[in-house]
N, C-alpha and C positions, 0 to 999 in steps of 0.2 A: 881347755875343755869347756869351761863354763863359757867362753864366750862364743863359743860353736854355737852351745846350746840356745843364747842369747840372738845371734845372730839372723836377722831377717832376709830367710833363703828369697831368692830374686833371680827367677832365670827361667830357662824353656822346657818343655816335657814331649817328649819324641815320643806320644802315645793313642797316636793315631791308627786307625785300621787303614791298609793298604801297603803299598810299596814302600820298604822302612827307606831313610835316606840312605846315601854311599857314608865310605867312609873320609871320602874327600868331603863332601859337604860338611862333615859333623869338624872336621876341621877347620873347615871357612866360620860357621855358625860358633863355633869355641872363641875364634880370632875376632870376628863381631862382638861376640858378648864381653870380650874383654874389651873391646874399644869402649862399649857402652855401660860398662861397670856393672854387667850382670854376674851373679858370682854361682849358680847353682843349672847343671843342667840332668835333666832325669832320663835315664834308658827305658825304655818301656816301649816297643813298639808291638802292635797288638800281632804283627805278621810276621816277625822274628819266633818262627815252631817253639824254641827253647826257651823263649819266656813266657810262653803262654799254654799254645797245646802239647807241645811233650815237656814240658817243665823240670820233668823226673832227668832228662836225658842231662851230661855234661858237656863241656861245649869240648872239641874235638882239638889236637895240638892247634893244628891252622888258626881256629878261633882263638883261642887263646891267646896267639902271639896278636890275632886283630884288636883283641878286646883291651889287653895290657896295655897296646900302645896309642889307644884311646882313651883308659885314663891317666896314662902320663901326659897323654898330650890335653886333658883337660887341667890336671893339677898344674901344669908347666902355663898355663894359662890364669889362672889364682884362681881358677872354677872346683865347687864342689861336686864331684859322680857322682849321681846315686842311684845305683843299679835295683831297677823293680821285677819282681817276681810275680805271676797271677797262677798259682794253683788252684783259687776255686770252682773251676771246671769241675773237677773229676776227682780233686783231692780228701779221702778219705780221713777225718778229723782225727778219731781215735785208732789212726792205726798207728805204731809204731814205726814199720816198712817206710809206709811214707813222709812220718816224719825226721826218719835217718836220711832218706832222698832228698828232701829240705836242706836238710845242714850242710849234706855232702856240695850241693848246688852251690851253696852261697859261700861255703868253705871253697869252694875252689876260686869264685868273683874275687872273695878278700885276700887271697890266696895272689892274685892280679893284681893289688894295690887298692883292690875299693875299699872304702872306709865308710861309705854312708848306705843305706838301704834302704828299700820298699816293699811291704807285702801288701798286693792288691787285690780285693776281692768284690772289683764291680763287674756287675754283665750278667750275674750267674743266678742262679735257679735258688731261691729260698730253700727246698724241702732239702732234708737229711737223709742219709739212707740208715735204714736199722740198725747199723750195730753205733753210730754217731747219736742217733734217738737214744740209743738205751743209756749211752755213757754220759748225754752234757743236756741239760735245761732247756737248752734252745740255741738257736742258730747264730746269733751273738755270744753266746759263751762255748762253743768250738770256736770259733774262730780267735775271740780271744787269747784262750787256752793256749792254743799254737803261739799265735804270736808273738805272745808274754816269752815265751821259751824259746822264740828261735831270737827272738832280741837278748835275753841273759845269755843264748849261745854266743850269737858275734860277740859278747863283753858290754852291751848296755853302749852302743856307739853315738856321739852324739845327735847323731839325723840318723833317723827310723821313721817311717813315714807309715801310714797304715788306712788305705781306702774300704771304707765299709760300704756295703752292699748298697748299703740305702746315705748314698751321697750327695744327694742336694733333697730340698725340700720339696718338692711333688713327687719324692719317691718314697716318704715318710708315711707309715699310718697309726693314727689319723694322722696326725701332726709331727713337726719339727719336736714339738715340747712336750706331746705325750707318745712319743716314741717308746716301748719297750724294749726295743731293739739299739736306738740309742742311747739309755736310760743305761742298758747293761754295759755298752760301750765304753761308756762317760765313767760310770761306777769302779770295770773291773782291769780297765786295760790300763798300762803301770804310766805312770804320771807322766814318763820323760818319749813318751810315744807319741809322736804329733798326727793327729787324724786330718785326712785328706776330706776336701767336701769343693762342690762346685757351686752354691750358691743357691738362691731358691730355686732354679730350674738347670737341666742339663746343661743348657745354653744360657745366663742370667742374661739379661741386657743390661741391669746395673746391679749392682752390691750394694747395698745399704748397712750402716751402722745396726740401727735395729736389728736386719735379720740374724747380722752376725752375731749381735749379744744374745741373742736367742739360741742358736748354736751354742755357742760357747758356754751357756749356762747350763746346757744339757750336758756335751762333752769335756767339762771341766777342766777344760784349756781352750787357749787362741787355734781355731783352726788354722791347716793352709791350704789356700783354695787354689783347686785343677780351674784352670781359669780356661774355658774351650769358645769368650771369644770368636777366636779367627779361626777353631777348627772347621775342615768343609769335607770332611769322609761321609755327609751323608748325602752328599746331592752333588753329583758327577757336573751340573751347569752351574757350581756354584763356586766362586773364588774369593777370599778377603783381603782387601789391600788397604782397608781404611788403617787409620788410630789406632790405637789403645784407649778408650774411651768407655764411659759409665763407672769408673772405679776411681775415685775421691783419695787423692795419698792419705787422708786422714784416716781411712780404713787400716793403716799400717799398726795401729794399738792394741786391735782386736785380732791379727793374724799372728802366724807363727812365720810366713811367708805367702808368695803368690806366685806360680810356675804358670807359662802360657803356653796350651795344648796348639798350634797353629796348623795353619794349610799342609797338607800331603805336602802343596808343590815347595820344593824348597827355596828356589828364589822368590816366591811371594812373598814371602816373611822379613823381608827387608824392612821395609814401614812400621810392620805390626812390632817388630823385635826393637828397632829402633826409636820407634816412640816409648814401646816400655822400660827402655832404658832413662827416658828423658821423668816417665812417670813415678821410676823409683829413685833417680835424683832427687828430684822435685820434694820430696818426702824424708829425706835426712835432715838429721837433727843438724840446727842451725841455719838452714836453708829455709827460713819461712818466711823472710819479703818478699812482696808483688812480682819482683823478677823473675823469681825463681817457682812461681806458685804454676802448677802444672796446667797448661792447655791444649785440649787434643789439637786444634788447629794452627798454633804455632808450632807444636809439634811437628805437625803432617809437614808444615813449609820445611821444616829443617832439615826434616827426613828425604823428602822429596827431593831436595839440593844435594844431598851426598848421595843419594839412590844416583841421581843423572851421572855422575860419573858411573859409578857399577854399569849401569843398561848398556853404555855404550864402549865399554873395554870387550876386546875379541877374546871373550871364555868361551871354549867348549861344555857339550852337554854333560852336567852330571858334576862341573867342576873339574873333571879328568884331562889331564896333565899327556901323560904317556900310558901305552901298553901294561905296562908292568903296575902302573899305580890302578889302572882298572881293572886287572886280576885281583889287588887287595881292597878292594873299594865296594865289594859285595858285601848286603849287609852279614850280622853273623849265623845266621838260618833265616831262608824265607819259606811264607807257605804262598798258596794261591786262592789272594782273596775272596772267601764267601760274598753272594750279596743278599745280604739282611736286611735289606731296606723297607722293607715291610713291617719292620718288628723297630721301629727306630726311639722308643723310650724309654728302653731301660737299660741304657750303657752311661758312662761317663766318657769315655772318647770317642762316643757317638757312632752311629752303627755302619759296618763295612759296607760300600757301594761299589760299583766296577768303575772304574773311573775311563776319560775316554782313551783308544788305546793309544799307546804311545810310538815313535817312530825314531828311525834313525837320522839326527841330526851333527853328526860328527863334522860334517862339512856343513857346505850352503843346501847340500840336500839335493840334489837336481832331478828331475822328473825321468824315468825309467830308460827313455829312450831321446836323450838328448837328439842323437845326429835325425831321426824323423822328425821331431818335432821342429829342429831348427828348420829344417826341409822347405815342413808344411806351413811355418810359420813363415818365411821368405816367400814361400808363395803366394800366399793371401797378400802380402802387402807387395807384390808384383801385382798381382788381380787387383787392389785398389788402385793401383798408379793407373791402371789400366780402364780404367771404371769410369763411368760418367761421372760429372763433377757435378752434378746434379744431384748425385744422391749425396754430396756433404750434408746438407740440411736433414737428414736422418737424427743427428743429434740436437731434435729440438729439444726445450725445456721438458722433464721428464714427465710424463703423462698430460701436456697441457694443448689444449688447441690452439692453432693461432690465433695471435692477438692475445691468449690467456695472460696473466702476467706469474702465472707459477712455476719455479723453478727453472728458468734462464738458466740464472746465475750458476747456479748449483752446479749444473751439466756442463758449463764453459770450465767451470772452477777444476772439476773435476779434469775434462780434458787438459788443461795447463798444466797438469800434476804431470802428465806421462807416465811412462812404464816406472814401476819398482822397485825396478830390481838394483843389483850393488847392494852396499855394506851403508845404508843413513843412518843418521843420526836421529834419533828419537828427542822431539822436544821437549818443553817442558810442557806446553799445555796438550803436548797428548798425552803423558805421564799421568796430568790432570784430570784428564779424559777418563785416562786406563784404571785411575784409582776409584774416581766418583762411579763411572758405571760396574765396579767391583767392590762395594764398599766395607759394610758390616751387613751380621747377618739381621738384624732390627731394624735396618736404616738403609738406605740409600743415601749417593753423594748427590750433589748440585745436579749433575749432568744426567743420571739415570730421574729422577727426578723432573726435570723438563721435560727429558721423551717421554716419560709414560704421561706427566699431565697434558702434555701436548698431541700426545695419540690419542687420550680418552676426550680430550675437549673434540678433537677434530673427527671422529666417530660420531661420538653424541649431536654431533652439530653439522651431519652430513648432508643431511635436510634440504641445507641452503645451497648444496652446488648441484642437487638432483639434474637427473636428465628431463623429469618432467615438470618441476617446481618453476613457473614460471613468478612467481609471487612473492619473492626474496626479495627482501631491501639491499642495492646496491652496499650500502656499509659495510651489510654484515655479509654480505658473500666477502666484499674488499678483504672485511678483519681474519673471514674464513683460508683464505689466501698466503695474508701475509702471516698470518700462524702456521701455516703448510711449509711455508716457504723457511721459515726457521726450524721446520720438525725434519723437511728435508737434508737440510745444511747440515745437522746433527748427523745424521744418518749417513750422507756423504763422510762427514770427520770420521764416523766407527771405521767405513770402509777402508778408508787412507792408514787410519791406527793398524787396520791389520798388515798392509803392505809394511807399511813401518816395521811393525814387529816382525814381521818375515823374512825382512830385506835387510833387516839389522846383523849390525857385527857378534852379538853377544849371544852366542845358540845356547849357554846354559838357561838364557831369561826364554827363547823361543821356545824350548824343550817343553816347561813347565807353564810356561801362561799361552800357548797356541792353541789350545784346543777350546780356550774359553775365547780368547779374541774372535776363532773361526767360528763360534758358534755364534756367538753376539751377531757377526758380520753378516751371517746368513739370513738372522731374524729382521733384522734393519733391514736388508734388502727386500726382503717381502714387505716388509710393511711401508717402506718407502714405496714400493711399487703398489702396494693398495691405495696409500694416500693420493697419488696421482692419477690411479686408476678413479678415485671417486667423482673428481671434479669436471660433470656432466656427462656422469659413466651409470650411477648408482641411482636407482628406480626407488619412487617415492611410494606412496600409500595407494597410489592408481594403480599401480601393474597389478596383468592378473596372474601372476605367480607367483608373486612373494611382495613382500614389503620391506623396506629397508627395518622399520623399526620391529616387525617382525625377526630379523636376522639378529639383529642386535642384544635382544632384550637378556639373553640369553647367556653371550660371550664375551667374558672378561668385565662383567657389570661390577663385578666385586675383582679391587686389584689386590694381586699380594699384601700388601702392605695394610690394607685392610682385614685381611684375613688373618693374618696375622696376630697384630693386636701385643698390648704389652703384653699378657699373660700366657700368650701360646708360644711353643718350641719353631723354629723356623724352619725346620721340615714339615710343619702339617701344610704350608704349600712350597713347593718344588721349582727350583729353572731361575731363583734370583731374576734378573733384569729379562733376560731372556724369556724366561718364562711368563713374563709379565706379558711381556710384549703378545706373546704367542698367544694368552688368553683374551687378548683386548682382539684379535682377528677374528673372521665368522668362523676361521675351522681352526682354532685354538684348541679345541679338543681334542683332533688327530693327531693324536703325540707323534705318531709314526714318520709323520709326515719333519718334524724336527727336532727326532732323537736318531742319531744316526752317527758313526765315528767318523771323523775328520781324516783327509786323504793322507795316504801316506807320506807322499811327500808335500810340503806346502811350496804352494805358489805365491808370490807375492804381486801377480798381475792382477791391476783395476780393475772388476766385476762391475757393470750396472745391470738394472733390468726396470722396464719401463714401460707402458701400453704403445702399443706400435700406433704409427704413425702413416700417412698416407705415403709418405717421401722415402718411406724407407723400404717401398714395396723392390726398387730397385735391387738393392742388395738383399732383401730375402729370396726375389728369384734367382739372382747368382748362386746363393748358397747352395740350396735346394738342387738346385740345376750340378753342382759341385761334388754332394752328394749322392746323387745320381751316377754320375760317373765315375765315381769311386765303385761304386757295384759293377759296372758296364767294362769294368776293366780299362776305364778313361779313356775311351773310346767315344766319338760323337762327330755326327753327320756333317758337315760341312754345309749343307744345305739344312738342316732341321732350322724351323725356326726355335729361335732363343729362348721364349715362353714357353714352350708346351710343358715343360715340366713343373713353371710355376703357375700355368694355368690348371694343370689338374690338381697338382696337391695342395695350392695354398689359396690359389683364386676367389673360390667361392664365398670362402671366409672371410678373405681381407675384403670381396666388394660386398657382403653381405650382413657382414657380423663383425666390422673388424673392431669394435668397444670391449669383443672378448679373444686381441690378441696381444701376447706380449712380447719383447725383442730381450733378448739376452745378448750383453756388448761389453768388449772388451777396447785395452787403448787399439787395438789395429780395425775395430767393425764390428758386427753384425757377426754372432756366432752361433746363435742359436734364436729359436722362437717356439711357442708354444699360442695356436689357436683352438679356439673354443665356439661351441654352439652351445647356448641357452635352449633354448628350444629346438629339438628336431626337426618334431613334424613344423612347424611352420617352417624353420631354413630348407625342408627339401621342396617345401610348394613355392616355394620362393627362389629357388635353384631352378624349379622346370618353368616359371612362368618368365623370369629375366635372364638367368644364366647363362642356361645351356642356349636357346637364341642366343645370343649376345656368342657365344663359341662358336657358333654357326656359322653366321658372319664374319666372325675372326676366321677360321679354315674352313674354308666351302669345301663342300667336295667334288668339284671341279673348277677348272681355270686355269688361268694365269698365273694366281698368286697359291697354286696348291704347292704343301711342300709334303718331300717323300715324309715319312712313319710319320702325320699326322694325320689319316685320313682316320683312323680305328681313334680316335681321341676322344668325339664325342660319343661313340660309343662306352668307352673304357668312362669319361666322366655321369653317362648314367650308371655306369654299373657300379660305382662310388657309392650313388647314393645310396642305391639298397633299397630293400624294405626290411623294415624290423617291425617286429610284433610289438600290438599295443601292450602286452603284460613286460615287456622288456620297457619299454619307452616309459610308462609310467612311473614304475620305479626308477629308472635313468633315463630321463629326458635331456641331456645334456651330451655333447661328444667333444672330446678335445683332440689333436695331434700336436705331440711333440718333436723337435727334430733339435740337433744342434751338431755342430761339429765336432767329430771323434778325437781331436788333439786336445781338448779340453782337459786340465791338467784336477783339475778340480772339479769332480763328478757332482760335486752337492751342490753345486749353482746351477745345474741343470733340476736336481729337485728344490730348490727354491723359487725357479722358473714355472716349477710345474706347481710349485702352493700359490704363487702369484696368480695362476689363473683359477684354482679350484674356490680360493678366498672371492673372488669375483662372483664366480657362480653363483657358489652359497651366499653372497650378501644382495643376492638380485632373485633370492629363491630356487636356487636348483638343489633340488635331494637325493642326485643321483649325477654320477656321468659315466659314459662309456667309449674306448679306446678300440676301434678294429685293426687288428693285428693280422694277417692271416700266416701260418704256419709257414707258407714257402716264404715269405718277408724276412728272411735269415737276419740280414741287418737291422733292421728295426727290434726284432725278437733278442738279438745282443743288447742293443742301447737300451734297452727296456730292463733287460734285465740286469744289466750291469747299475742301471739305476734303483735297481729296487723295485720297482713299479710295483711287482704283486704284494711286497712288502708291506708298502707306504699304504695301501688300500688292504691291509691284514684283517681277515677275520670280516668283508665285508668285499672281499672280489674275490671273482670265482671267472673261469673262462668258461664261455659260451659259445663255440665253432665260429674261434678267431677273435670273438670279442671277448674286451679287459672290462670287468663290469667295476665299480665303485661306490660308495657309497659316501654323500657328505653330509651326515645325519653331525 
């Protein structure tokens, strides 16, 4: 008994808001902690109804026999249970009623073989209701009151754990040390009750000796700290893969123990659980030479090495075995996550968020309609065999003119990869990859780190590749470059990481970290295709519609990491790496544009997107033209000429505008594109004075060379143009069209196609764009919508008789 009470508890605390884990996982997570010599694991999940909002309820036979043979299967493991309760919701102090419901609750857990407990009381509203006012002093001594009593109920066990309301230090007032609340705490709650605390902040980034004798002089014992680290319930783009780090094993004198709150996802927790195995070794008595003296980053290597086995063994999602083990593998009551994220500092497991939604990954996942797609996908790659070889050079260096020397490499690299698909093998340096650009929540690794320095250098310093800057010193365009050209190659690696992870054999690791890869991968690709877009795209201090350093001054001047700051929680900014990224773009603002759920099922095909190219006009008139006949019932004139479809819908743009068009490409071609006009009224004076001549000549309307249904062409291309009113053009001076092909397995690289150009705009001064749609365009009106369009432009588009209005304020 007394060495229980001695004892420095060392293990994980499943007490995060969302989806609790299965009961397979908490199996795997028991079998870890015992490889790692962790000895104590806490139930508490805040979405389990009966530990939190129906508390009063007992848990049902079924549960029962789940819960029982959970904690045999932790004792059978040499781990301490200790089952936590949160009644201070709704739980009335002085009533009797509720505190027989108490006993009866926790009578029935010890009942199941538990032997250790928690009463927790963070989250919850300070005030009492009147008949709690009239019976106890203050809101520390209710809570005490109870406590004291349901501990001498269990028999005074020796692990009793007890979270007060005000559990780390920015939730004290004034202070830690003149706490009245912890004063009363400290004073009346019975000696052998060890209090729960998180550190000076919800999130600490480090523990200090100091703060904790500071503590501990107030609560008149060693706390043990809810270590929430690696927790990520409050930011759906955000994952932790790094260390265990900022906690000094010498903090082991002043604790009673240390539990780590970790990630929802449950295989992220490999590293984090596994280094703090290495961090509570490190810290036993007799282990104090240099060997054994604790390093987050020999750590991470060590981790990292037994992780690679894990990622690449074929586990299904969830850890689930068979049928029958995934009937018992729900948690013991779930609710349906609130999101509070608004209200995010004053919890200790940090406040509930929707996380992004999840999908069925039992198998490889395949896309809805295998046999059309394989269809459509055989066909395209007949249509290329069949294609001018001329259009190979489509895949030049990604955004660069000839002769540029940016990104070659990158785009060959890429190509040589091929398709994704199959069961790879995940390396080690994208492990590396996957960890650095998911690190901690104070910190970034090596790899997130480069990109964002290397996006803010190459923004700030965009100057030197202007389209009108002729005044650049050759060096510094060079050095401009050959920094592009390594921000690119990063960027290319996330893209390849996701195929990896998709295409991988282990779908329990794809279940739980896919939706942060996919989101990563989507941002990288926009910003990859801005960086290329820049270099002698992006208009300096001369234009008269905007300034580059105008665009800039604005977005993403201040990056996370600065905003942050030691002292602040790492929710006051949002999106981790992603988010970073998303604020250093000109429309880093329009969340809409990339906050969006990941497709249902994932694809593991190579995505680029890049500013088009002259050479690649070829293949977008195929597409177009393709498209076309997909409406026409694939039907087409044997005599039509070849262009007229791409000379009405895409012509004027690629010959008149094409620095605002972008190509969306997979490993088989050219899937989609998105062009753009800057300015209206100048591209349609520019349409009537070169264009439309120029079509004239192309299909006279008589001769030799007339072909049938092209004579109405030049008419239908004036009636393109339109006229739109000067109160419309002002506020959207800008028009884009999007098109891409319907097999497209992944909808969101279609709106990343479409922030590639909007980023354009905006960073060349446009405050507006618009999209004509018109209402018989069935097709278009689907692709549109299935993308979101009205969405992504929320609260700032409205339809105007066929046109999509927008705003990139």
């Amino acid at each position: 008994m007394e060495e229980e009470k001695k004892q420095f508890l060392c293990g994980v605390v499943e007490g995060f808001y969302g989806r609790p884990w299965s009961m397979d996982q908490r199996k795997v997570l028991f079998q870890w902690m015992q490889t790692w010599g962790l000895n104590t694991y806490l139930y508490g999940p805040k979405d389990d109804l009966k530990h939190r909002l129906l508390w009063r309820e007992v848990y049902s036979p079924e549960e029962e026999v789940q819960l029982r043979t959970l904690i045999a299967e932790a004792q059978s493991r040499g781990l301490k249970f200790v089952y936590a309760l949160s009644p201070g919701q709704d739980i009335v102090f002085s009533s009797s009623c509720d505190l027989t419901l108490l006993k009866r609750k926790l009578r029935q857990v010890s009942d199941l073989g538990c032997q250790a407990y928690a009463i927790l009381f963070d989250d919850i509203d300070h005030s009492m209701c009147q008949a709690d006012s009239e019976a106890f002093s203050s809101f520390a001594h209710a809570q005490v009151t109870v406590t004291n009593e349901i501990y001498r109920f269990l028999g005074e066990p020796p692990v009793f754990l007890f979270c007060p309301t005000e559990y780390c230090g920015s939730l004290c007032s004034p202070s830690v040390s003149k706490s009245l609340y912890l004063q009363t705490i400290g004073e009346d709650l019975l000696a052998n009750i060890t209090v729960i605390w998180t550190g000076s902040k919800v999130i600490s980034r480090k523990l200090s000796v100091d703060c904790l004798a500071e503590v501990e002089a107030v609560l008149q014992r060693p706390p043990l700290i809810w270590d929430n680290l690696h927790a990520n319930d409050y930011d759906s783009r955000r994952l932790f893969l790094g260390p265990f780090k900022g906690r000094e094993p010498q903090l082991r004198s002043h604790l009673r123990g240390l539990l780590l709150n970790p990630n929802c996802e449950f295989e992220a927790n490999y590293i984090p659980l596994h280094t703090l195995g290495s961090w509570y070794r490190a810290g036993e008595e007799g282990r104090k030479d240099e060997e054994f003296e604790y390093c987050p980053d020999r750590a991470l290597s060590a981790a990292l090495h037994d992780w690679m086995e894990e990622l690449n063994q074929p586990l299904q999602a969830g850890r689930q075995n068979t049928r029958a083990d995934q009937r018992s593998s729900a948690p013991l009551s779930r609710s349906k996550t609130p999101d509070t994220s608004d209200n995010p500092s004053t919890f200790k497991g940090t406040c509930a968020v929707a996380k992004l939604p999840v999908f069925p990954l039992n198998s490889s996942s395949p896309p809805p309609s295998p046999t059309k797609l394989k269809g459509e996908r055989e066909g395209r790659e007949a249509e290329m065999k069949r294609s001018n070889q001329s259009s190979q050079p489509n895949h030049q260096p990604a955004g660069t003119k000839p002769g540029a020397p940016l990104g070659g490499r990158q785009l060959q690299k890429a190509q040589g990869r091929g398709l994704c698909g199959g069961k790879a093998l995940l390396t080690e340096s994208q492990v590396r990859l996957l960890v650095g650009l998911h690190y901690l929540p104070h910190e970034h690794g090596p790899s997130a780190q480069t990109l964002l320095q290397d996006l803010t250098w190459l923004k700030t310093n965009c100057h030197l590749v202007s389209a009108n800057n002729k005044k650049a010193q050759p060096q510094k365009v060079e050095e401009w470059r050959v920094r592009a050209s390594r921000f690119l190659s990063l960027c290319e690696d996330i893209a390849q990481l996701h195929c990896s992870v998709v295409g991988g054999a282990n779908r329990a690791v794809l279940y739980d970290l896919y939706p942060y890869v996919w989101d990563l991968r989507n941002t990288a690709l926009a910003a990859k295709a801005f960086i290329c877009w820049l270099d002698g795209r992006v208009l300096s201090d001369s234009s008269t519609l905007g300034s580059w350093k105008n665009c800039f001054h604005w977005c993403g001047k201040t990056t996370g990491g600065d905003l942050l700051g030691v002292e602040s929680e790492p929710w006051v900014f949002k999106g981790g790496v992603s988010g970073e990224v998303q604020m250093l773009l000109p429309i880093g603002g329009s969340s809409e544009l990339f906050s969006h759920p990941p497709p249902l099922f994932p694809t593991s095909r190579l995505y680029n997107i890049r500013p088009y190219h002259s050479k690649d006009k070829v293949e977008l008139y195929r597409m177009i033209r393709q498209l076309h006949l997909r409406t026409q019932g694939g039907q087409e004139s044997s005599a039509s000429h070849p262009d007229v479809i791409g000379d009405r819908c895409l012509g004027p743009c690629l010959a008149l505008c094409p620095d605002y068009s972008f190509i969306l490409e997979d490993e088989l071609g050219v899937c989609g594109c998105v062009l753009g006009v800057l300015d209206f009224r100048s591209f349609a004076k520019r349409c009537q004075a070169s264009w439309l001549p120029a079509m004239r000549d192309k299909y006279p309307p008589k001769g030799g060379n007339t072909h049938p249904n092209t004579q109405d062409l030049i008419q239908l291309m004036e009636e393109d143009q339109g006229e739109y009113p000067d109160s419309l053009l002002y506020h959207f001076p800008s028009q884009l069209r999007l098109d891409a092909l319907p097999e497209l397995v992944d909808i969101s690289v279609s709106r990343t196609l479409l922030t590639s150009l909007l980023t354009a705009l905006k960073a060349n001064g446009s405050q507006g764009v618009f999209c004509e749609v018109q209402p018989t365009d069935r097709q278009r009106l689907e692709f549109l919508t299935k993308l979101g369009f009205l969405e992504i432009l929320r609260g700032e588009a409205r339809n105007r008789e066929g046109v999509v209005l927008g705003r990139l304020l």
